[in-house]
C-alpha positions as CSV (number, residue, x, y, z in Angstrom):
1,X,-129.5,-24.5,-104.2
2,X,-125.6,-25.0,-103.8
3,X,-122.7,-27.0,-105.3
4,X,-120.8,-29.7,-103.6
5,X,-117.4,-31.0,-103.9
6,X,-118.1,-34.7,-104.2
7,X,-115.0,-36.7,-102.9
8,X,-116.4,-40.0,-104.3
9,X,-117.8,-40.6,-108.2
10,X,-118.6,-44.3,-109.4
11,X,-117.6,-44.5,-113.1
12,X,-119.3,-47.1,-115.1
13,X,-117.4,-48.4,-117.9
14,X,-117.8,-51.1,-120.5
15,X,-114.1,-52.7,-119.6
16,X,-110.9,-52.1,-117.9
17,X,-107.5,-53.7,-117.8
18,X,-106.1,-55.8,-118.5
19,X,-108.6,-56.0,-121.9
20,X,-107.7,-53.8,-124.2
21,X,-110.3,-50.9,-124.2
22,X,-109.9,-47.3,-125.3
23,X,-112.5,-46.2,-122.9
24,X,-111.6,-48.4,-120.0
25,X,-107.9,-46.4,-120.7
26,X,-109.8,-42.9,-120.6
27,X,-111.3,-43.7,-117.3
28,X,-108.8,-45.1,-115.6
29,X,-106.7,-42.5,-116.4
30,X,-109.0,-39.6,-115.4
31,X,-109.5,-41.6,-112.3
32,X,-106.0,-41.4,-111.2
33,X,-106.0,-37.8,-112.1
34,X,-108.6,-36.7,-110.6
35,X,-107.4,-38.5,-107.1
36,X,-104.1,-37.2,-107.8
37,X,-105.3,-33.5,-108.1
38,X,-109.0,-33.0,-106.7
39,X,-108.8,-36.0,-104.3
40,X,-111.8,-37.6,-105.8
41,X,-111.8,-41.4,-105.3
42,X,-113.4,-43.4,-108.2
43,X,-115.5,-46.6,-107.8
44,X,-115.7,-48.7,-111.1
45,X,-118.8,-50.4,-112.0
46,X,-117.7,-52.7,-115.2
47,X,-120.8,-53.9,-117.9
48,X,-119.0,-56.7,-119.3
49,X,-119.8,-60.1,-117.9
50,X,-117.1,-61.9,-119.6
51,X,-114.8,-59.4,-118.0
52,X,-111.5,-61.0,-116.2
53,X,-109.7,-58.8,-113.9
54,X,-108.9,-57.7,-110.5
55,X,-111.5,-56.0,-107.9
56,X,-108.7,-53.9,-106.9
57,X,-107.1,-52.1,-109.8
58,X,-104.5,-49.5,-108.9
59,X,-106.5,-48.5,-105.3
60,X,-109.7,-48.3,-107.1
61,X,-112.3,-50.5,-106.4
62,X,-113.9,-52.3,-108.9
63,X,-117.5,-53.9,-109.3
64,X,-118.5,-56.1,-111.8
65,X,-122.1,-57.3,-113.3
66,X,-123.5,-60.3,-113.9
67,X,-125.3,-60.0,-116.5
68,X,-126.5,-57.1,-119.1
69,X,-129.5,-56.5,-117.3
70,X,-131.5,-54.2,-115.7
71,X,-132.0,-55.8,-112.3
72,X,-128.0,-56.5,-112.3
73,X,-126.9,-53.2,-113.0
74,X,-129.3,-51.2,-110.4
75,X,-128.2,-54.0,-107.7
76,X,-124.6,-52.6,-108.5
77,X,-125.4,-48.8,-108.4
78,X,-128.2,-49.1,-105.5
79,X,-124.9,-50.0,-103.6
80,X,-122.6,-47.0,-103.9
81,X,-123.2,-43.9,-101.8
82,X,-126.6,-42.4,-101.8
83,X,-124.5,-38.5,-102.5
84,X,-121.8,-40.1,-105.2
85,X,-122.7,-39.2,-109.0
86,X,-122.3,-41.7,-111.3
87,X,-120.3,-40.8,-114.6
88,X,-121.2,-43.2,-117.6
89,X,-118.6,-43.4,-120.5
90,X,-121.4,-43.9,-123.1
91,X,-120.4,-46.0,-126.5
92,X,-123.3,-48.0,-127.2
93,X,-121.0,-51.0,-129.1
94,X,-119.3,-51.3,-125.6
95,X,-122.5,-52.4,-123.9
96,X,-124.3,-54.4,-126.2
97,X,-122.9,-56.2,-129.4
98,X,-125.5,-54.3,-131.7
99,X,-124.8,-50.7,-130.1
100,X,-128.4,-50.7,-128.5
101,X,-127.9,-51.3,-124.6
102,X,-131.5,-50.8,-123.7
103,X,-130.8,-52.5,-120.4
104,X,-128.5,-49.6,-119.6
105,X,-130.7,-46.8,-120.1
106,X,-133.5,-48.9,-118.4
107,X,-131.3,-49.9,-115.5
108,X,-130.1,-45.8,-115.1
109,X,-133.6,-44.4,-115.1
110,X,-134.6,-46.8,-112.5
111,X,-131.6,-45.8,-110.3
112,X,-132.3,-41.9,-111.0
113,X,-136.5,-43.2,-109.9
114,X,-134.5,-44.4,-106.5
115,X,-132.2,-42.0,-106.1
116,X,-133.7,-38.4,-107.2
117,X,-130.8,-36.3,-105.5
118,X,-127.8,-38.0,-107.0
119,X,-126.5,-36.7,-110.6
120,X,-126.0,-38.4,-113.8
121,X,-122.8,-37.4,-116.1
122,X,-122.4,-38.6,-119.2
123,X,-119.0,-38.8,-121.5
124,X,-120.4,-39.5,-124.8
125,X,-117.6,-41.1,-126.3
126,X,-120.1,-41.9,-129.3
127,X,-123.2,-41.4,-130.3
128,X,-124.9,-43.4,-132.7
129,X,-123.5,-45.9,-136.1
130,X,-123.9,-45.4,-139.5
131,X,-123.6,-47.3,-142.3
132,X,-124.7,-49.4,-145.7
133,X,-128.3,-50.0,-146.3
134,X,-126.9,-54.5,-145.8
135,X,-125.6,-53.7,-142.4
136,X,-126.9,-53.7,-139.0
137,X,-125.5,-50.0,-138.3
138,X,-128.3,-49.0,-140.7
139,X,-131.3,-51.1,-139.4
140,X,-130.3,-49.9,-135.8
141,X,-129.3,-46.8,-136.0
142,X,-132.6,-45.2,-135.3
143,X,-132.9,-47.6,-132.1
144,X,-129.2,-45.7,-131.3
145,X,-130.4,-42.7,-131.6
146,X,-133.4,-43.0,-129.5
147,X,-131.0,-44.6,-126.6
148,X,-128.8,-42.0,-126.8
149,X,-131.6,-38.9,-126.3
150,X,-133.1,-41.1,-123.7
151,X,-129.7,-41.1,-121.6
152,X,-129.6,-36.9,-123.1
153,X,-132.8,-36.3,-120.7
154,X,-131.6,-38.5,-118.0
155,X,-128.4,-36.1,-117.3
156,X,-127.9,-33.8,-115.6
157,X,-124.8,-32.8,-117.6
158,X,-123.2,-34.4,-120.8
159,X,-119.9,-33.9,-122.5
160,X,-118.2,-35.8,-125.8
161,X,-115.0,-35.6,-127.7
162,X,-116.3,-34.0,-131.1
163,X,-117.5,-30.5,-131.9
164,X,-120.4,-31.9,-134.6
165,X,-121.0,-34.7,-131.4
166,X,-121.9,-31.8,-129.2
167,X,-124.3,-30.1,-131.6
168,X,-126.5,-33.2,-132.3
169,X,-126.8,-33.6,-128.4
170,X,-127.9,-30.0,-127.9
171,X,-130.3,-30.6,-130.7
172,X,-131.9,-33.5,-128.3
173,X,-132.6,-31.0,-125.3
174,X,-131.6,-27.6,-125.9
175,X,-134.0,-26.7,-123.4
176,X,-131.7,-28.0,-121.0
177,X,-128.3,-27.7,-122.5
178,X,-127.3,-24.1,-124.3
179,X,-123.6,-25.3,-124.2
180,X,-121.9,-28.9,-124.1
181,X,-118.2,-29.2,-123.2
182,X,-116.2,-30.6,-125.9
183,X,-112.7,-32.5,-125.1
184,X,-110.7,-34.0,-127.6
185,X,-109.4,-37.5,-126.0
186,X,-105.7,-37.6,-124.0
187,X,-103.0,-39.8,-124.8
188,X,-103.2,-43.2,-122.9
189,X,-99.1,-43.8,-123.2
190,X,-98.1,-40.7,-121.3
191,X,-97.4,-37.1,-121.4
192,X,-93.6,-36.3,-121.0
193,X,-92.5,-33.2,-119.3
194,X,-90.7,-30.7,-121.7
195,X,-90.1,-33.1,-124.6
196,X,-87.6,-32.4,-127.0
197,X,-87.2,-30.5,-130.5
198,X,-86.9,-32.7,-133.4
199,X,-83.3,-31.7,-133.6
200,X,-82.3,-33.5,-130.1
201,X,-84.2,-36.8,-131.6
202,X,-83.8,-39.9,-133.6
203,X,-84.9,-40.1,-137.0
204,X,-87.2,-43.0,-136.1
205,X,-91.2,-43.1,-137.6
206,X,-93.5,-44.7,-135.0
207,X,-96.4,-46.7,-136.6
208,X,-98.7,-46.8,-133.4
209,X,-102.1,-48.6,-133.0
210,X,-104.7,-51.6,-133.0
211,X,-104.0,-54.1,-135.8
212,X,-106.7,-52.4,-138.6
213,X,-105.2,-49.0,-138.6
214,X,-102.1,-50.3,-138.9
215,X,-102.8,-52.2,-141.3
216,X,-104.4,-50.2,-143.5
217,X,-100.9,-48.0,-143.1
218,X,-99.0,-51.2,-144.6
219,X,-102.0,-52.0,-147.5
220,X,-103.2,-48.7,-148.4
221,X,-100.4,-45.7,-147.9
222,X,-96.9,-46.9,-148.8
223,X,-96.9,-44.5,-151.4
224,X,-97.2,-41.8,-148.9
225,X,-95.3,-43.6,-146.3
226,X,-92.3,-43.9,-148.3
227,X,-92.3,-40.3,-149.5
228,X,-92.3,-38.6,-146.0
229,X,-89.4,-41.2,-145.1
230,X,-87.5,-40.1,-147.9
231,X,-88.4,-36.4,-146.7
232,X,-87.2,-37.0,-143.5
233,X,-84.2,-38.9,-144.1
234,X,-86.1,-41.4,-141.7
235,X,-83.4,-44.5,-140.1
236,X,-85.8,-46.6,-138.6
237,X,-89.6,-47.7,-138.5
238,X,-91.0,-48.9,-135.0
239,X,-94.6,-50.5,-135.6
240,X,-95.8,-50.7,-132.0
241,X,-99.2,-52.8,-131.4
242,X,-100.4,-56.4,-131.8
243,X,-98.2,-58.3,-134.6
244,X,-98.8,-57.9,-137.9
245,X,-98.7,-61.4,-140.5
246,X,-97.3,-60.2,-143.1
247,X,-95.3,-57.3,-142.4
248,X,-92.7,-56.0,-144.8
249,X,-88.9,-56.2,-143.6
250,X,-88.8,-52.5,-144.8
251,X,-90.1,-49.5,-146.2
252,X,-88.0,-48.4,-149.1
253,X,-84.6,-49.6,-147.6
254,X,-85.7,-48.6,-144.0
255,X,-85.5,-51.1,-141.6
256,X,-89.0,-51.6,-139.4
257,X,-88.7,-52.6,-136.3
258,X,-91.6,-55.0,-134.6
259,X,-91.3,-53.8,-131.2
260,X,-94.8,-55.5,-130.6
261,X,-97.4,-54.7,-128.0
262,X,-95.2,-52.7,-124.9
263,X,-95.7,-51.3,-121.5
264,X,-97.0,-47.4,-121.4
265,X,-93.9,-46.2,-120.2
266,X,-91.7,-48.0,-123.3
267,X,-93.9,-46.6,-125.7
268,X,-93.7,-43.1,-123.9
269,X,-89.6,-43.7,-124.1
270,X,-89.9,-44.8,-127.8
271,X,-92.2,-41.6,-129.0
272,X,-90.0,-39.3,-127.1
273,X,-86.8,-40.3,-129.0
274,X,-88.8,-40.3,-132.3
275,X,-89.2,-37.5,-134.9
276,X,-92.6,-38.6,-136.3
277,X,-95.5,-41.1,-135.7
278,X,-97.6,-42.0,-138.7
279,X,-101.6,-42.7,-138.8
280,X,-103.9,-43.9,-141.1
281,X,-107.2,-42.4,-139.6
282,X,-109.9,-39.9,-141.4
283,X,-108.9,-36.2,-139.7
284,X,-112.4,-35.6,-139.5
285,X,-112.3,-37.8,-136.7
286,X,-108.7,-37.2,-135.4
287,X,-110.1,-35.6,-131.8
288,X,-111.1,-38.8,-130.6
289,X,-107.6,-40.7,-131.7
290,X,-105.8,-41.7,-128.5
291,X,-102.6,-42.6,-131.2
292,X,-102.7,-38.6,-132.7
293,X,-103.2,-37.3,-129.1
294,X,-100.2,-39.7,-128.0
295,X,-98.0,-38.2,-130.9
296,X,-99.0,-34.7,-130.3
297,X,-98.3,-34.8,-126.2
298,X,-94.7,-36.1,-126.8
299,X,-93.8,-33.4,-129.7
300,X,-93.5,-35.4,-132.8
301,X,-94.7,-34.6,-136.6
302,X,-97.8,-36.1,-136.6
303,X,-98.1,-37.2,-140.6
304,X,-101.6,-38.3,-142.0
305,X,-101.7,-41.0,-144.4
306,X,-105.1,-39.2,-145.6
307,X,-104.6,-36.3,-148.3
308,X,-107.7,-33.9,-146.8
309,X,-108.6,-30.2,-146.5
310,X,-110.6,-30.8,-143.8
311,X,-110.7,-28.5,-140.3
312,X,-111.9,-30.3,-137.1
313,X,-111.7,-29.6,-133.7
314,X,-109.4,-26.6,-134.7
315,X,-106.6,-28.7,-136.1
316,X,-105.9,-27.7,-139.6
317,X,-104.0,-30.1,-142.5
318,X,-100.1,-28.9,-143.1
319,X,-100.2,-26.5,-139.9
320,X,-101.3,-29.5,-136.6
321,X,-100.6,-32.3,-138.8
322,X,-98.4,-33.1,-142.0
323,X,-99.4,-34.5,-145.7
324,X,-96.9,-36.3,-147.0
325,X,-97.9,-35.5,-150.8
326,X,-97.4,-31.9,-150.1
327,X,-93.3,-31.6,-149.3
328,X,-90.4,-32.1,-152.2
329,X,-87.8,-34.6,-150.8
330,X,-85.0,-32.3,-152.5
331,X,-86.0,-29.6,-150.1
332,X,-86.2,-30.5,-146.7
333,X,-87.8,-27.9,-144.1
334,X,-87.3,-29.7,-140.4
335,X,-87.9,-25.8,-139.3
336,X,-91.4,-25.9,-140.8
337,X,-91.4,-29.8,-139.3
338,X,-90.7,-28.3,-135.7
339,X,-93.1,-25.9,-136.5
340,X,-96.4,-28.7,-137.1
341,X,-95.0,-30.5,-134.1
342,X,-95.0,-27.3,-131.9
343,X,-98.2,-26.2,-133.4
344,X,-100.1,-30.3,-132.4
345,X,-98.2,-30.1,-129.2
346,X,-99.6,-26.4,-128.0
347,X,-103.6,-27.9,-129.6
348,X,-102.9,-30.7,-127.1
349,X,-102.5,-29.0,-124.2
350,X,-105.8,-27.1,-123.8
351,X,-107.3,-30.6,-123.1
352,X,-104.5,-32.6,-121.8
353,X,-105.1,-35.1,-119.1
354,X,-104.5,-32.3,-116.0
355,X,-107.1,-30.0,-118.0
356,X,-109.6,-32.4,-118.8
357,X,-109.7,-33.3,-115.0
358,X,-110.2,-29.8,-113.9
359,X,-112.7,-29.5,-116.0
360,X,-114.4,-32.6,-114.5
361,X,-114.0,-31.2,-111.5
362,X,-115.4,-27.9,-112.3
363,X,-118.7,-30.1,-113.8
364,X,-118.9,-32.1,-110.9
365,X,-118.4,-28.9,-108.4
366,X,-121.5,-27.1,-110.6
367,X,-124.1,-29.9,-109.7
368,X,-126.9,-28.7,-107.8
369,X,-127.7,-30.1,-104.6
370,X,-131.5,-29.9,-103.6
């Protein structure tokens, strides 16, 4: 057996721009990485029907289905070239509205029936719901489950986002996988080059995200929110995302700024003249956050609204991430600031956007060709 380097993947994702999609983001973004660096072109396959958008996005070409079937998406696949893997970004909620895309799976295996020498990756950007005993998270998540070790035996190599993601995997087939790669997400607005120390920067707070985390910022942690402004003698407040109704003028005195939803690169400008960006977001989960990566790639305090002693991911509370509860306003530290925001911005590089595409690469060079 030897190892190939492929110069053509197809990448089948649930959406792409110009709808707003997290993983659509992640793949279009490894996309132009991995052209950039490896000179791998991507094709898209998109799973969403209802999807509008161009068939040429950015140089990529981009292939649509008609419907969530089986037949529809094996037409699509049977087309691309018989030696190009395909690389799923699995989240069972973006192929089906109950998480439980059986057509998927069904349409894969038939493909991998046709095809036996190509290779399946899978990103598993989630695994399976959870939830109260009155919702449908509950009833299904045993159908989830069973999907996602179905696609588990259908690869020939998986990778996720979370450390306790990768050890239920392996527990599907550890006959065939002893170890399973685990990347904490990149930020989708940018990596600046050599960003600056706190000292060089405003002292602006970014509120960052979709409309419910932010939200839940403005409902449930302006306690918390006002301390660390207080802390950090903070001038302004830029809430960046869809609009908020109702949305206070201010946060103890300081200003906020509704800058709206902006371009990548205003954001990028925005963070990188900012001190700290605020989340509301359980740190248990904060390795698939594409806000805390975006504050931790451009060097800024990232402050949790969550009080929690928990260790994921190898980020620990007060040393990759600050709690506001835990600092005296009448004794400001900005050294140990600089010191969180160094610490988030060093955690961030091991799996930047250039690392996570080499190590792409190096799966996709390891695939054995019969």
């Amino acid at each position: 057996m030897n190892s190939r380097i492929y110069k053509e993947i197809c990448q089948i994702v649930p959406r792409l721009s110009p709808s707003v999609d997290g993983v659509g983001d992640y793949a279009l973004n490894l996309a132009h990485q991995l052209r950039s660096d490896f000179d791998i072109n991507t094709n898209f396959v998109v799973c969403d029907p209802a999807w509008v958008g161009d068939k040429q996005l950015k140089g990529f070409q981009v292939d649509q289905v008609g419907s969530r079937s089986k037949k529809s998406l094996l037409a699509h696949v049977s087309d691309i070239n018989p030696g190009s893997p395909i690389l799923l970004h699995y989240v069972g909620y973006g192929y089906a509205k109950r998480g439980c895309p059986t057509w998927l799976v069904n349409g894969l295996k038939a493909w991998r029936h046709q095809r036996q020498q190509a290779h399946l990756v899978t990103m598993f950007h989630e695994t399976s719901a959870f939830g109260p005993i009155w919702t449908s998270a509950f009833w299904l998540s045993a159908t989830q489950r069973y999907l996602v070790k179905r696609l588990v035996r259908l690869s020939d190599r998986i990778l996720t986002n979370k450390r306790s993601y990768a050890e239920l995997l392996q527990s599907y087939a550890p006959e065939r996988f002893v170890t399973i790669p685990t990347l904490p997400v990149f930020s989708n607005v940018g990596e600046p080059q050599n960003p600056s120390s706190l000292f060089e920067k405003t002292r602006r707070l970014v509120i960052f995200g979709g409309r419910s985390q932010r939200s839940k910022v403005y409902k449930d942690s302006l306690e918390q929110l006002r301390h660390i402004c207080r802390y950090l003698d903070i001038q302004q407040i830029f809430d960046i995302g869809p609009v908020l109704d109702p949305l206070p003028a201010d946060v103890d005195n300081v200003p906020i700024t509704v800058a709206g939803c902006l371009p990548i690169e205003e954001v990028s400008t925005i963070l990188s003249d900012s001190i700290a960006g605020f989340f509301s977001y359980h740190p248990a989960f904060l390795g698939k956050s594409t806000i805390f990566a975006a504050y931790c790639a451009h060097r800024v305090i990232p402050i949790s609204a969550t009080m929690s002693d928990v260790s994921e991911e190898g980020l620990q509370p007060g040393k990759h991430y600050a709690l506001p509860e835990q600092y005296n306003t009448e004794k400001r530290d900005m050294a140990l600031m600089q010191a969180i925001a160094d610490r988030a911005y060093a955690w961030y590089q091991v799996h930047s956007l250039s690392a996570q595409a080499k190590a792409y690469y190096t799966l996709l060079s390891d695939l054995e060709v019969t």
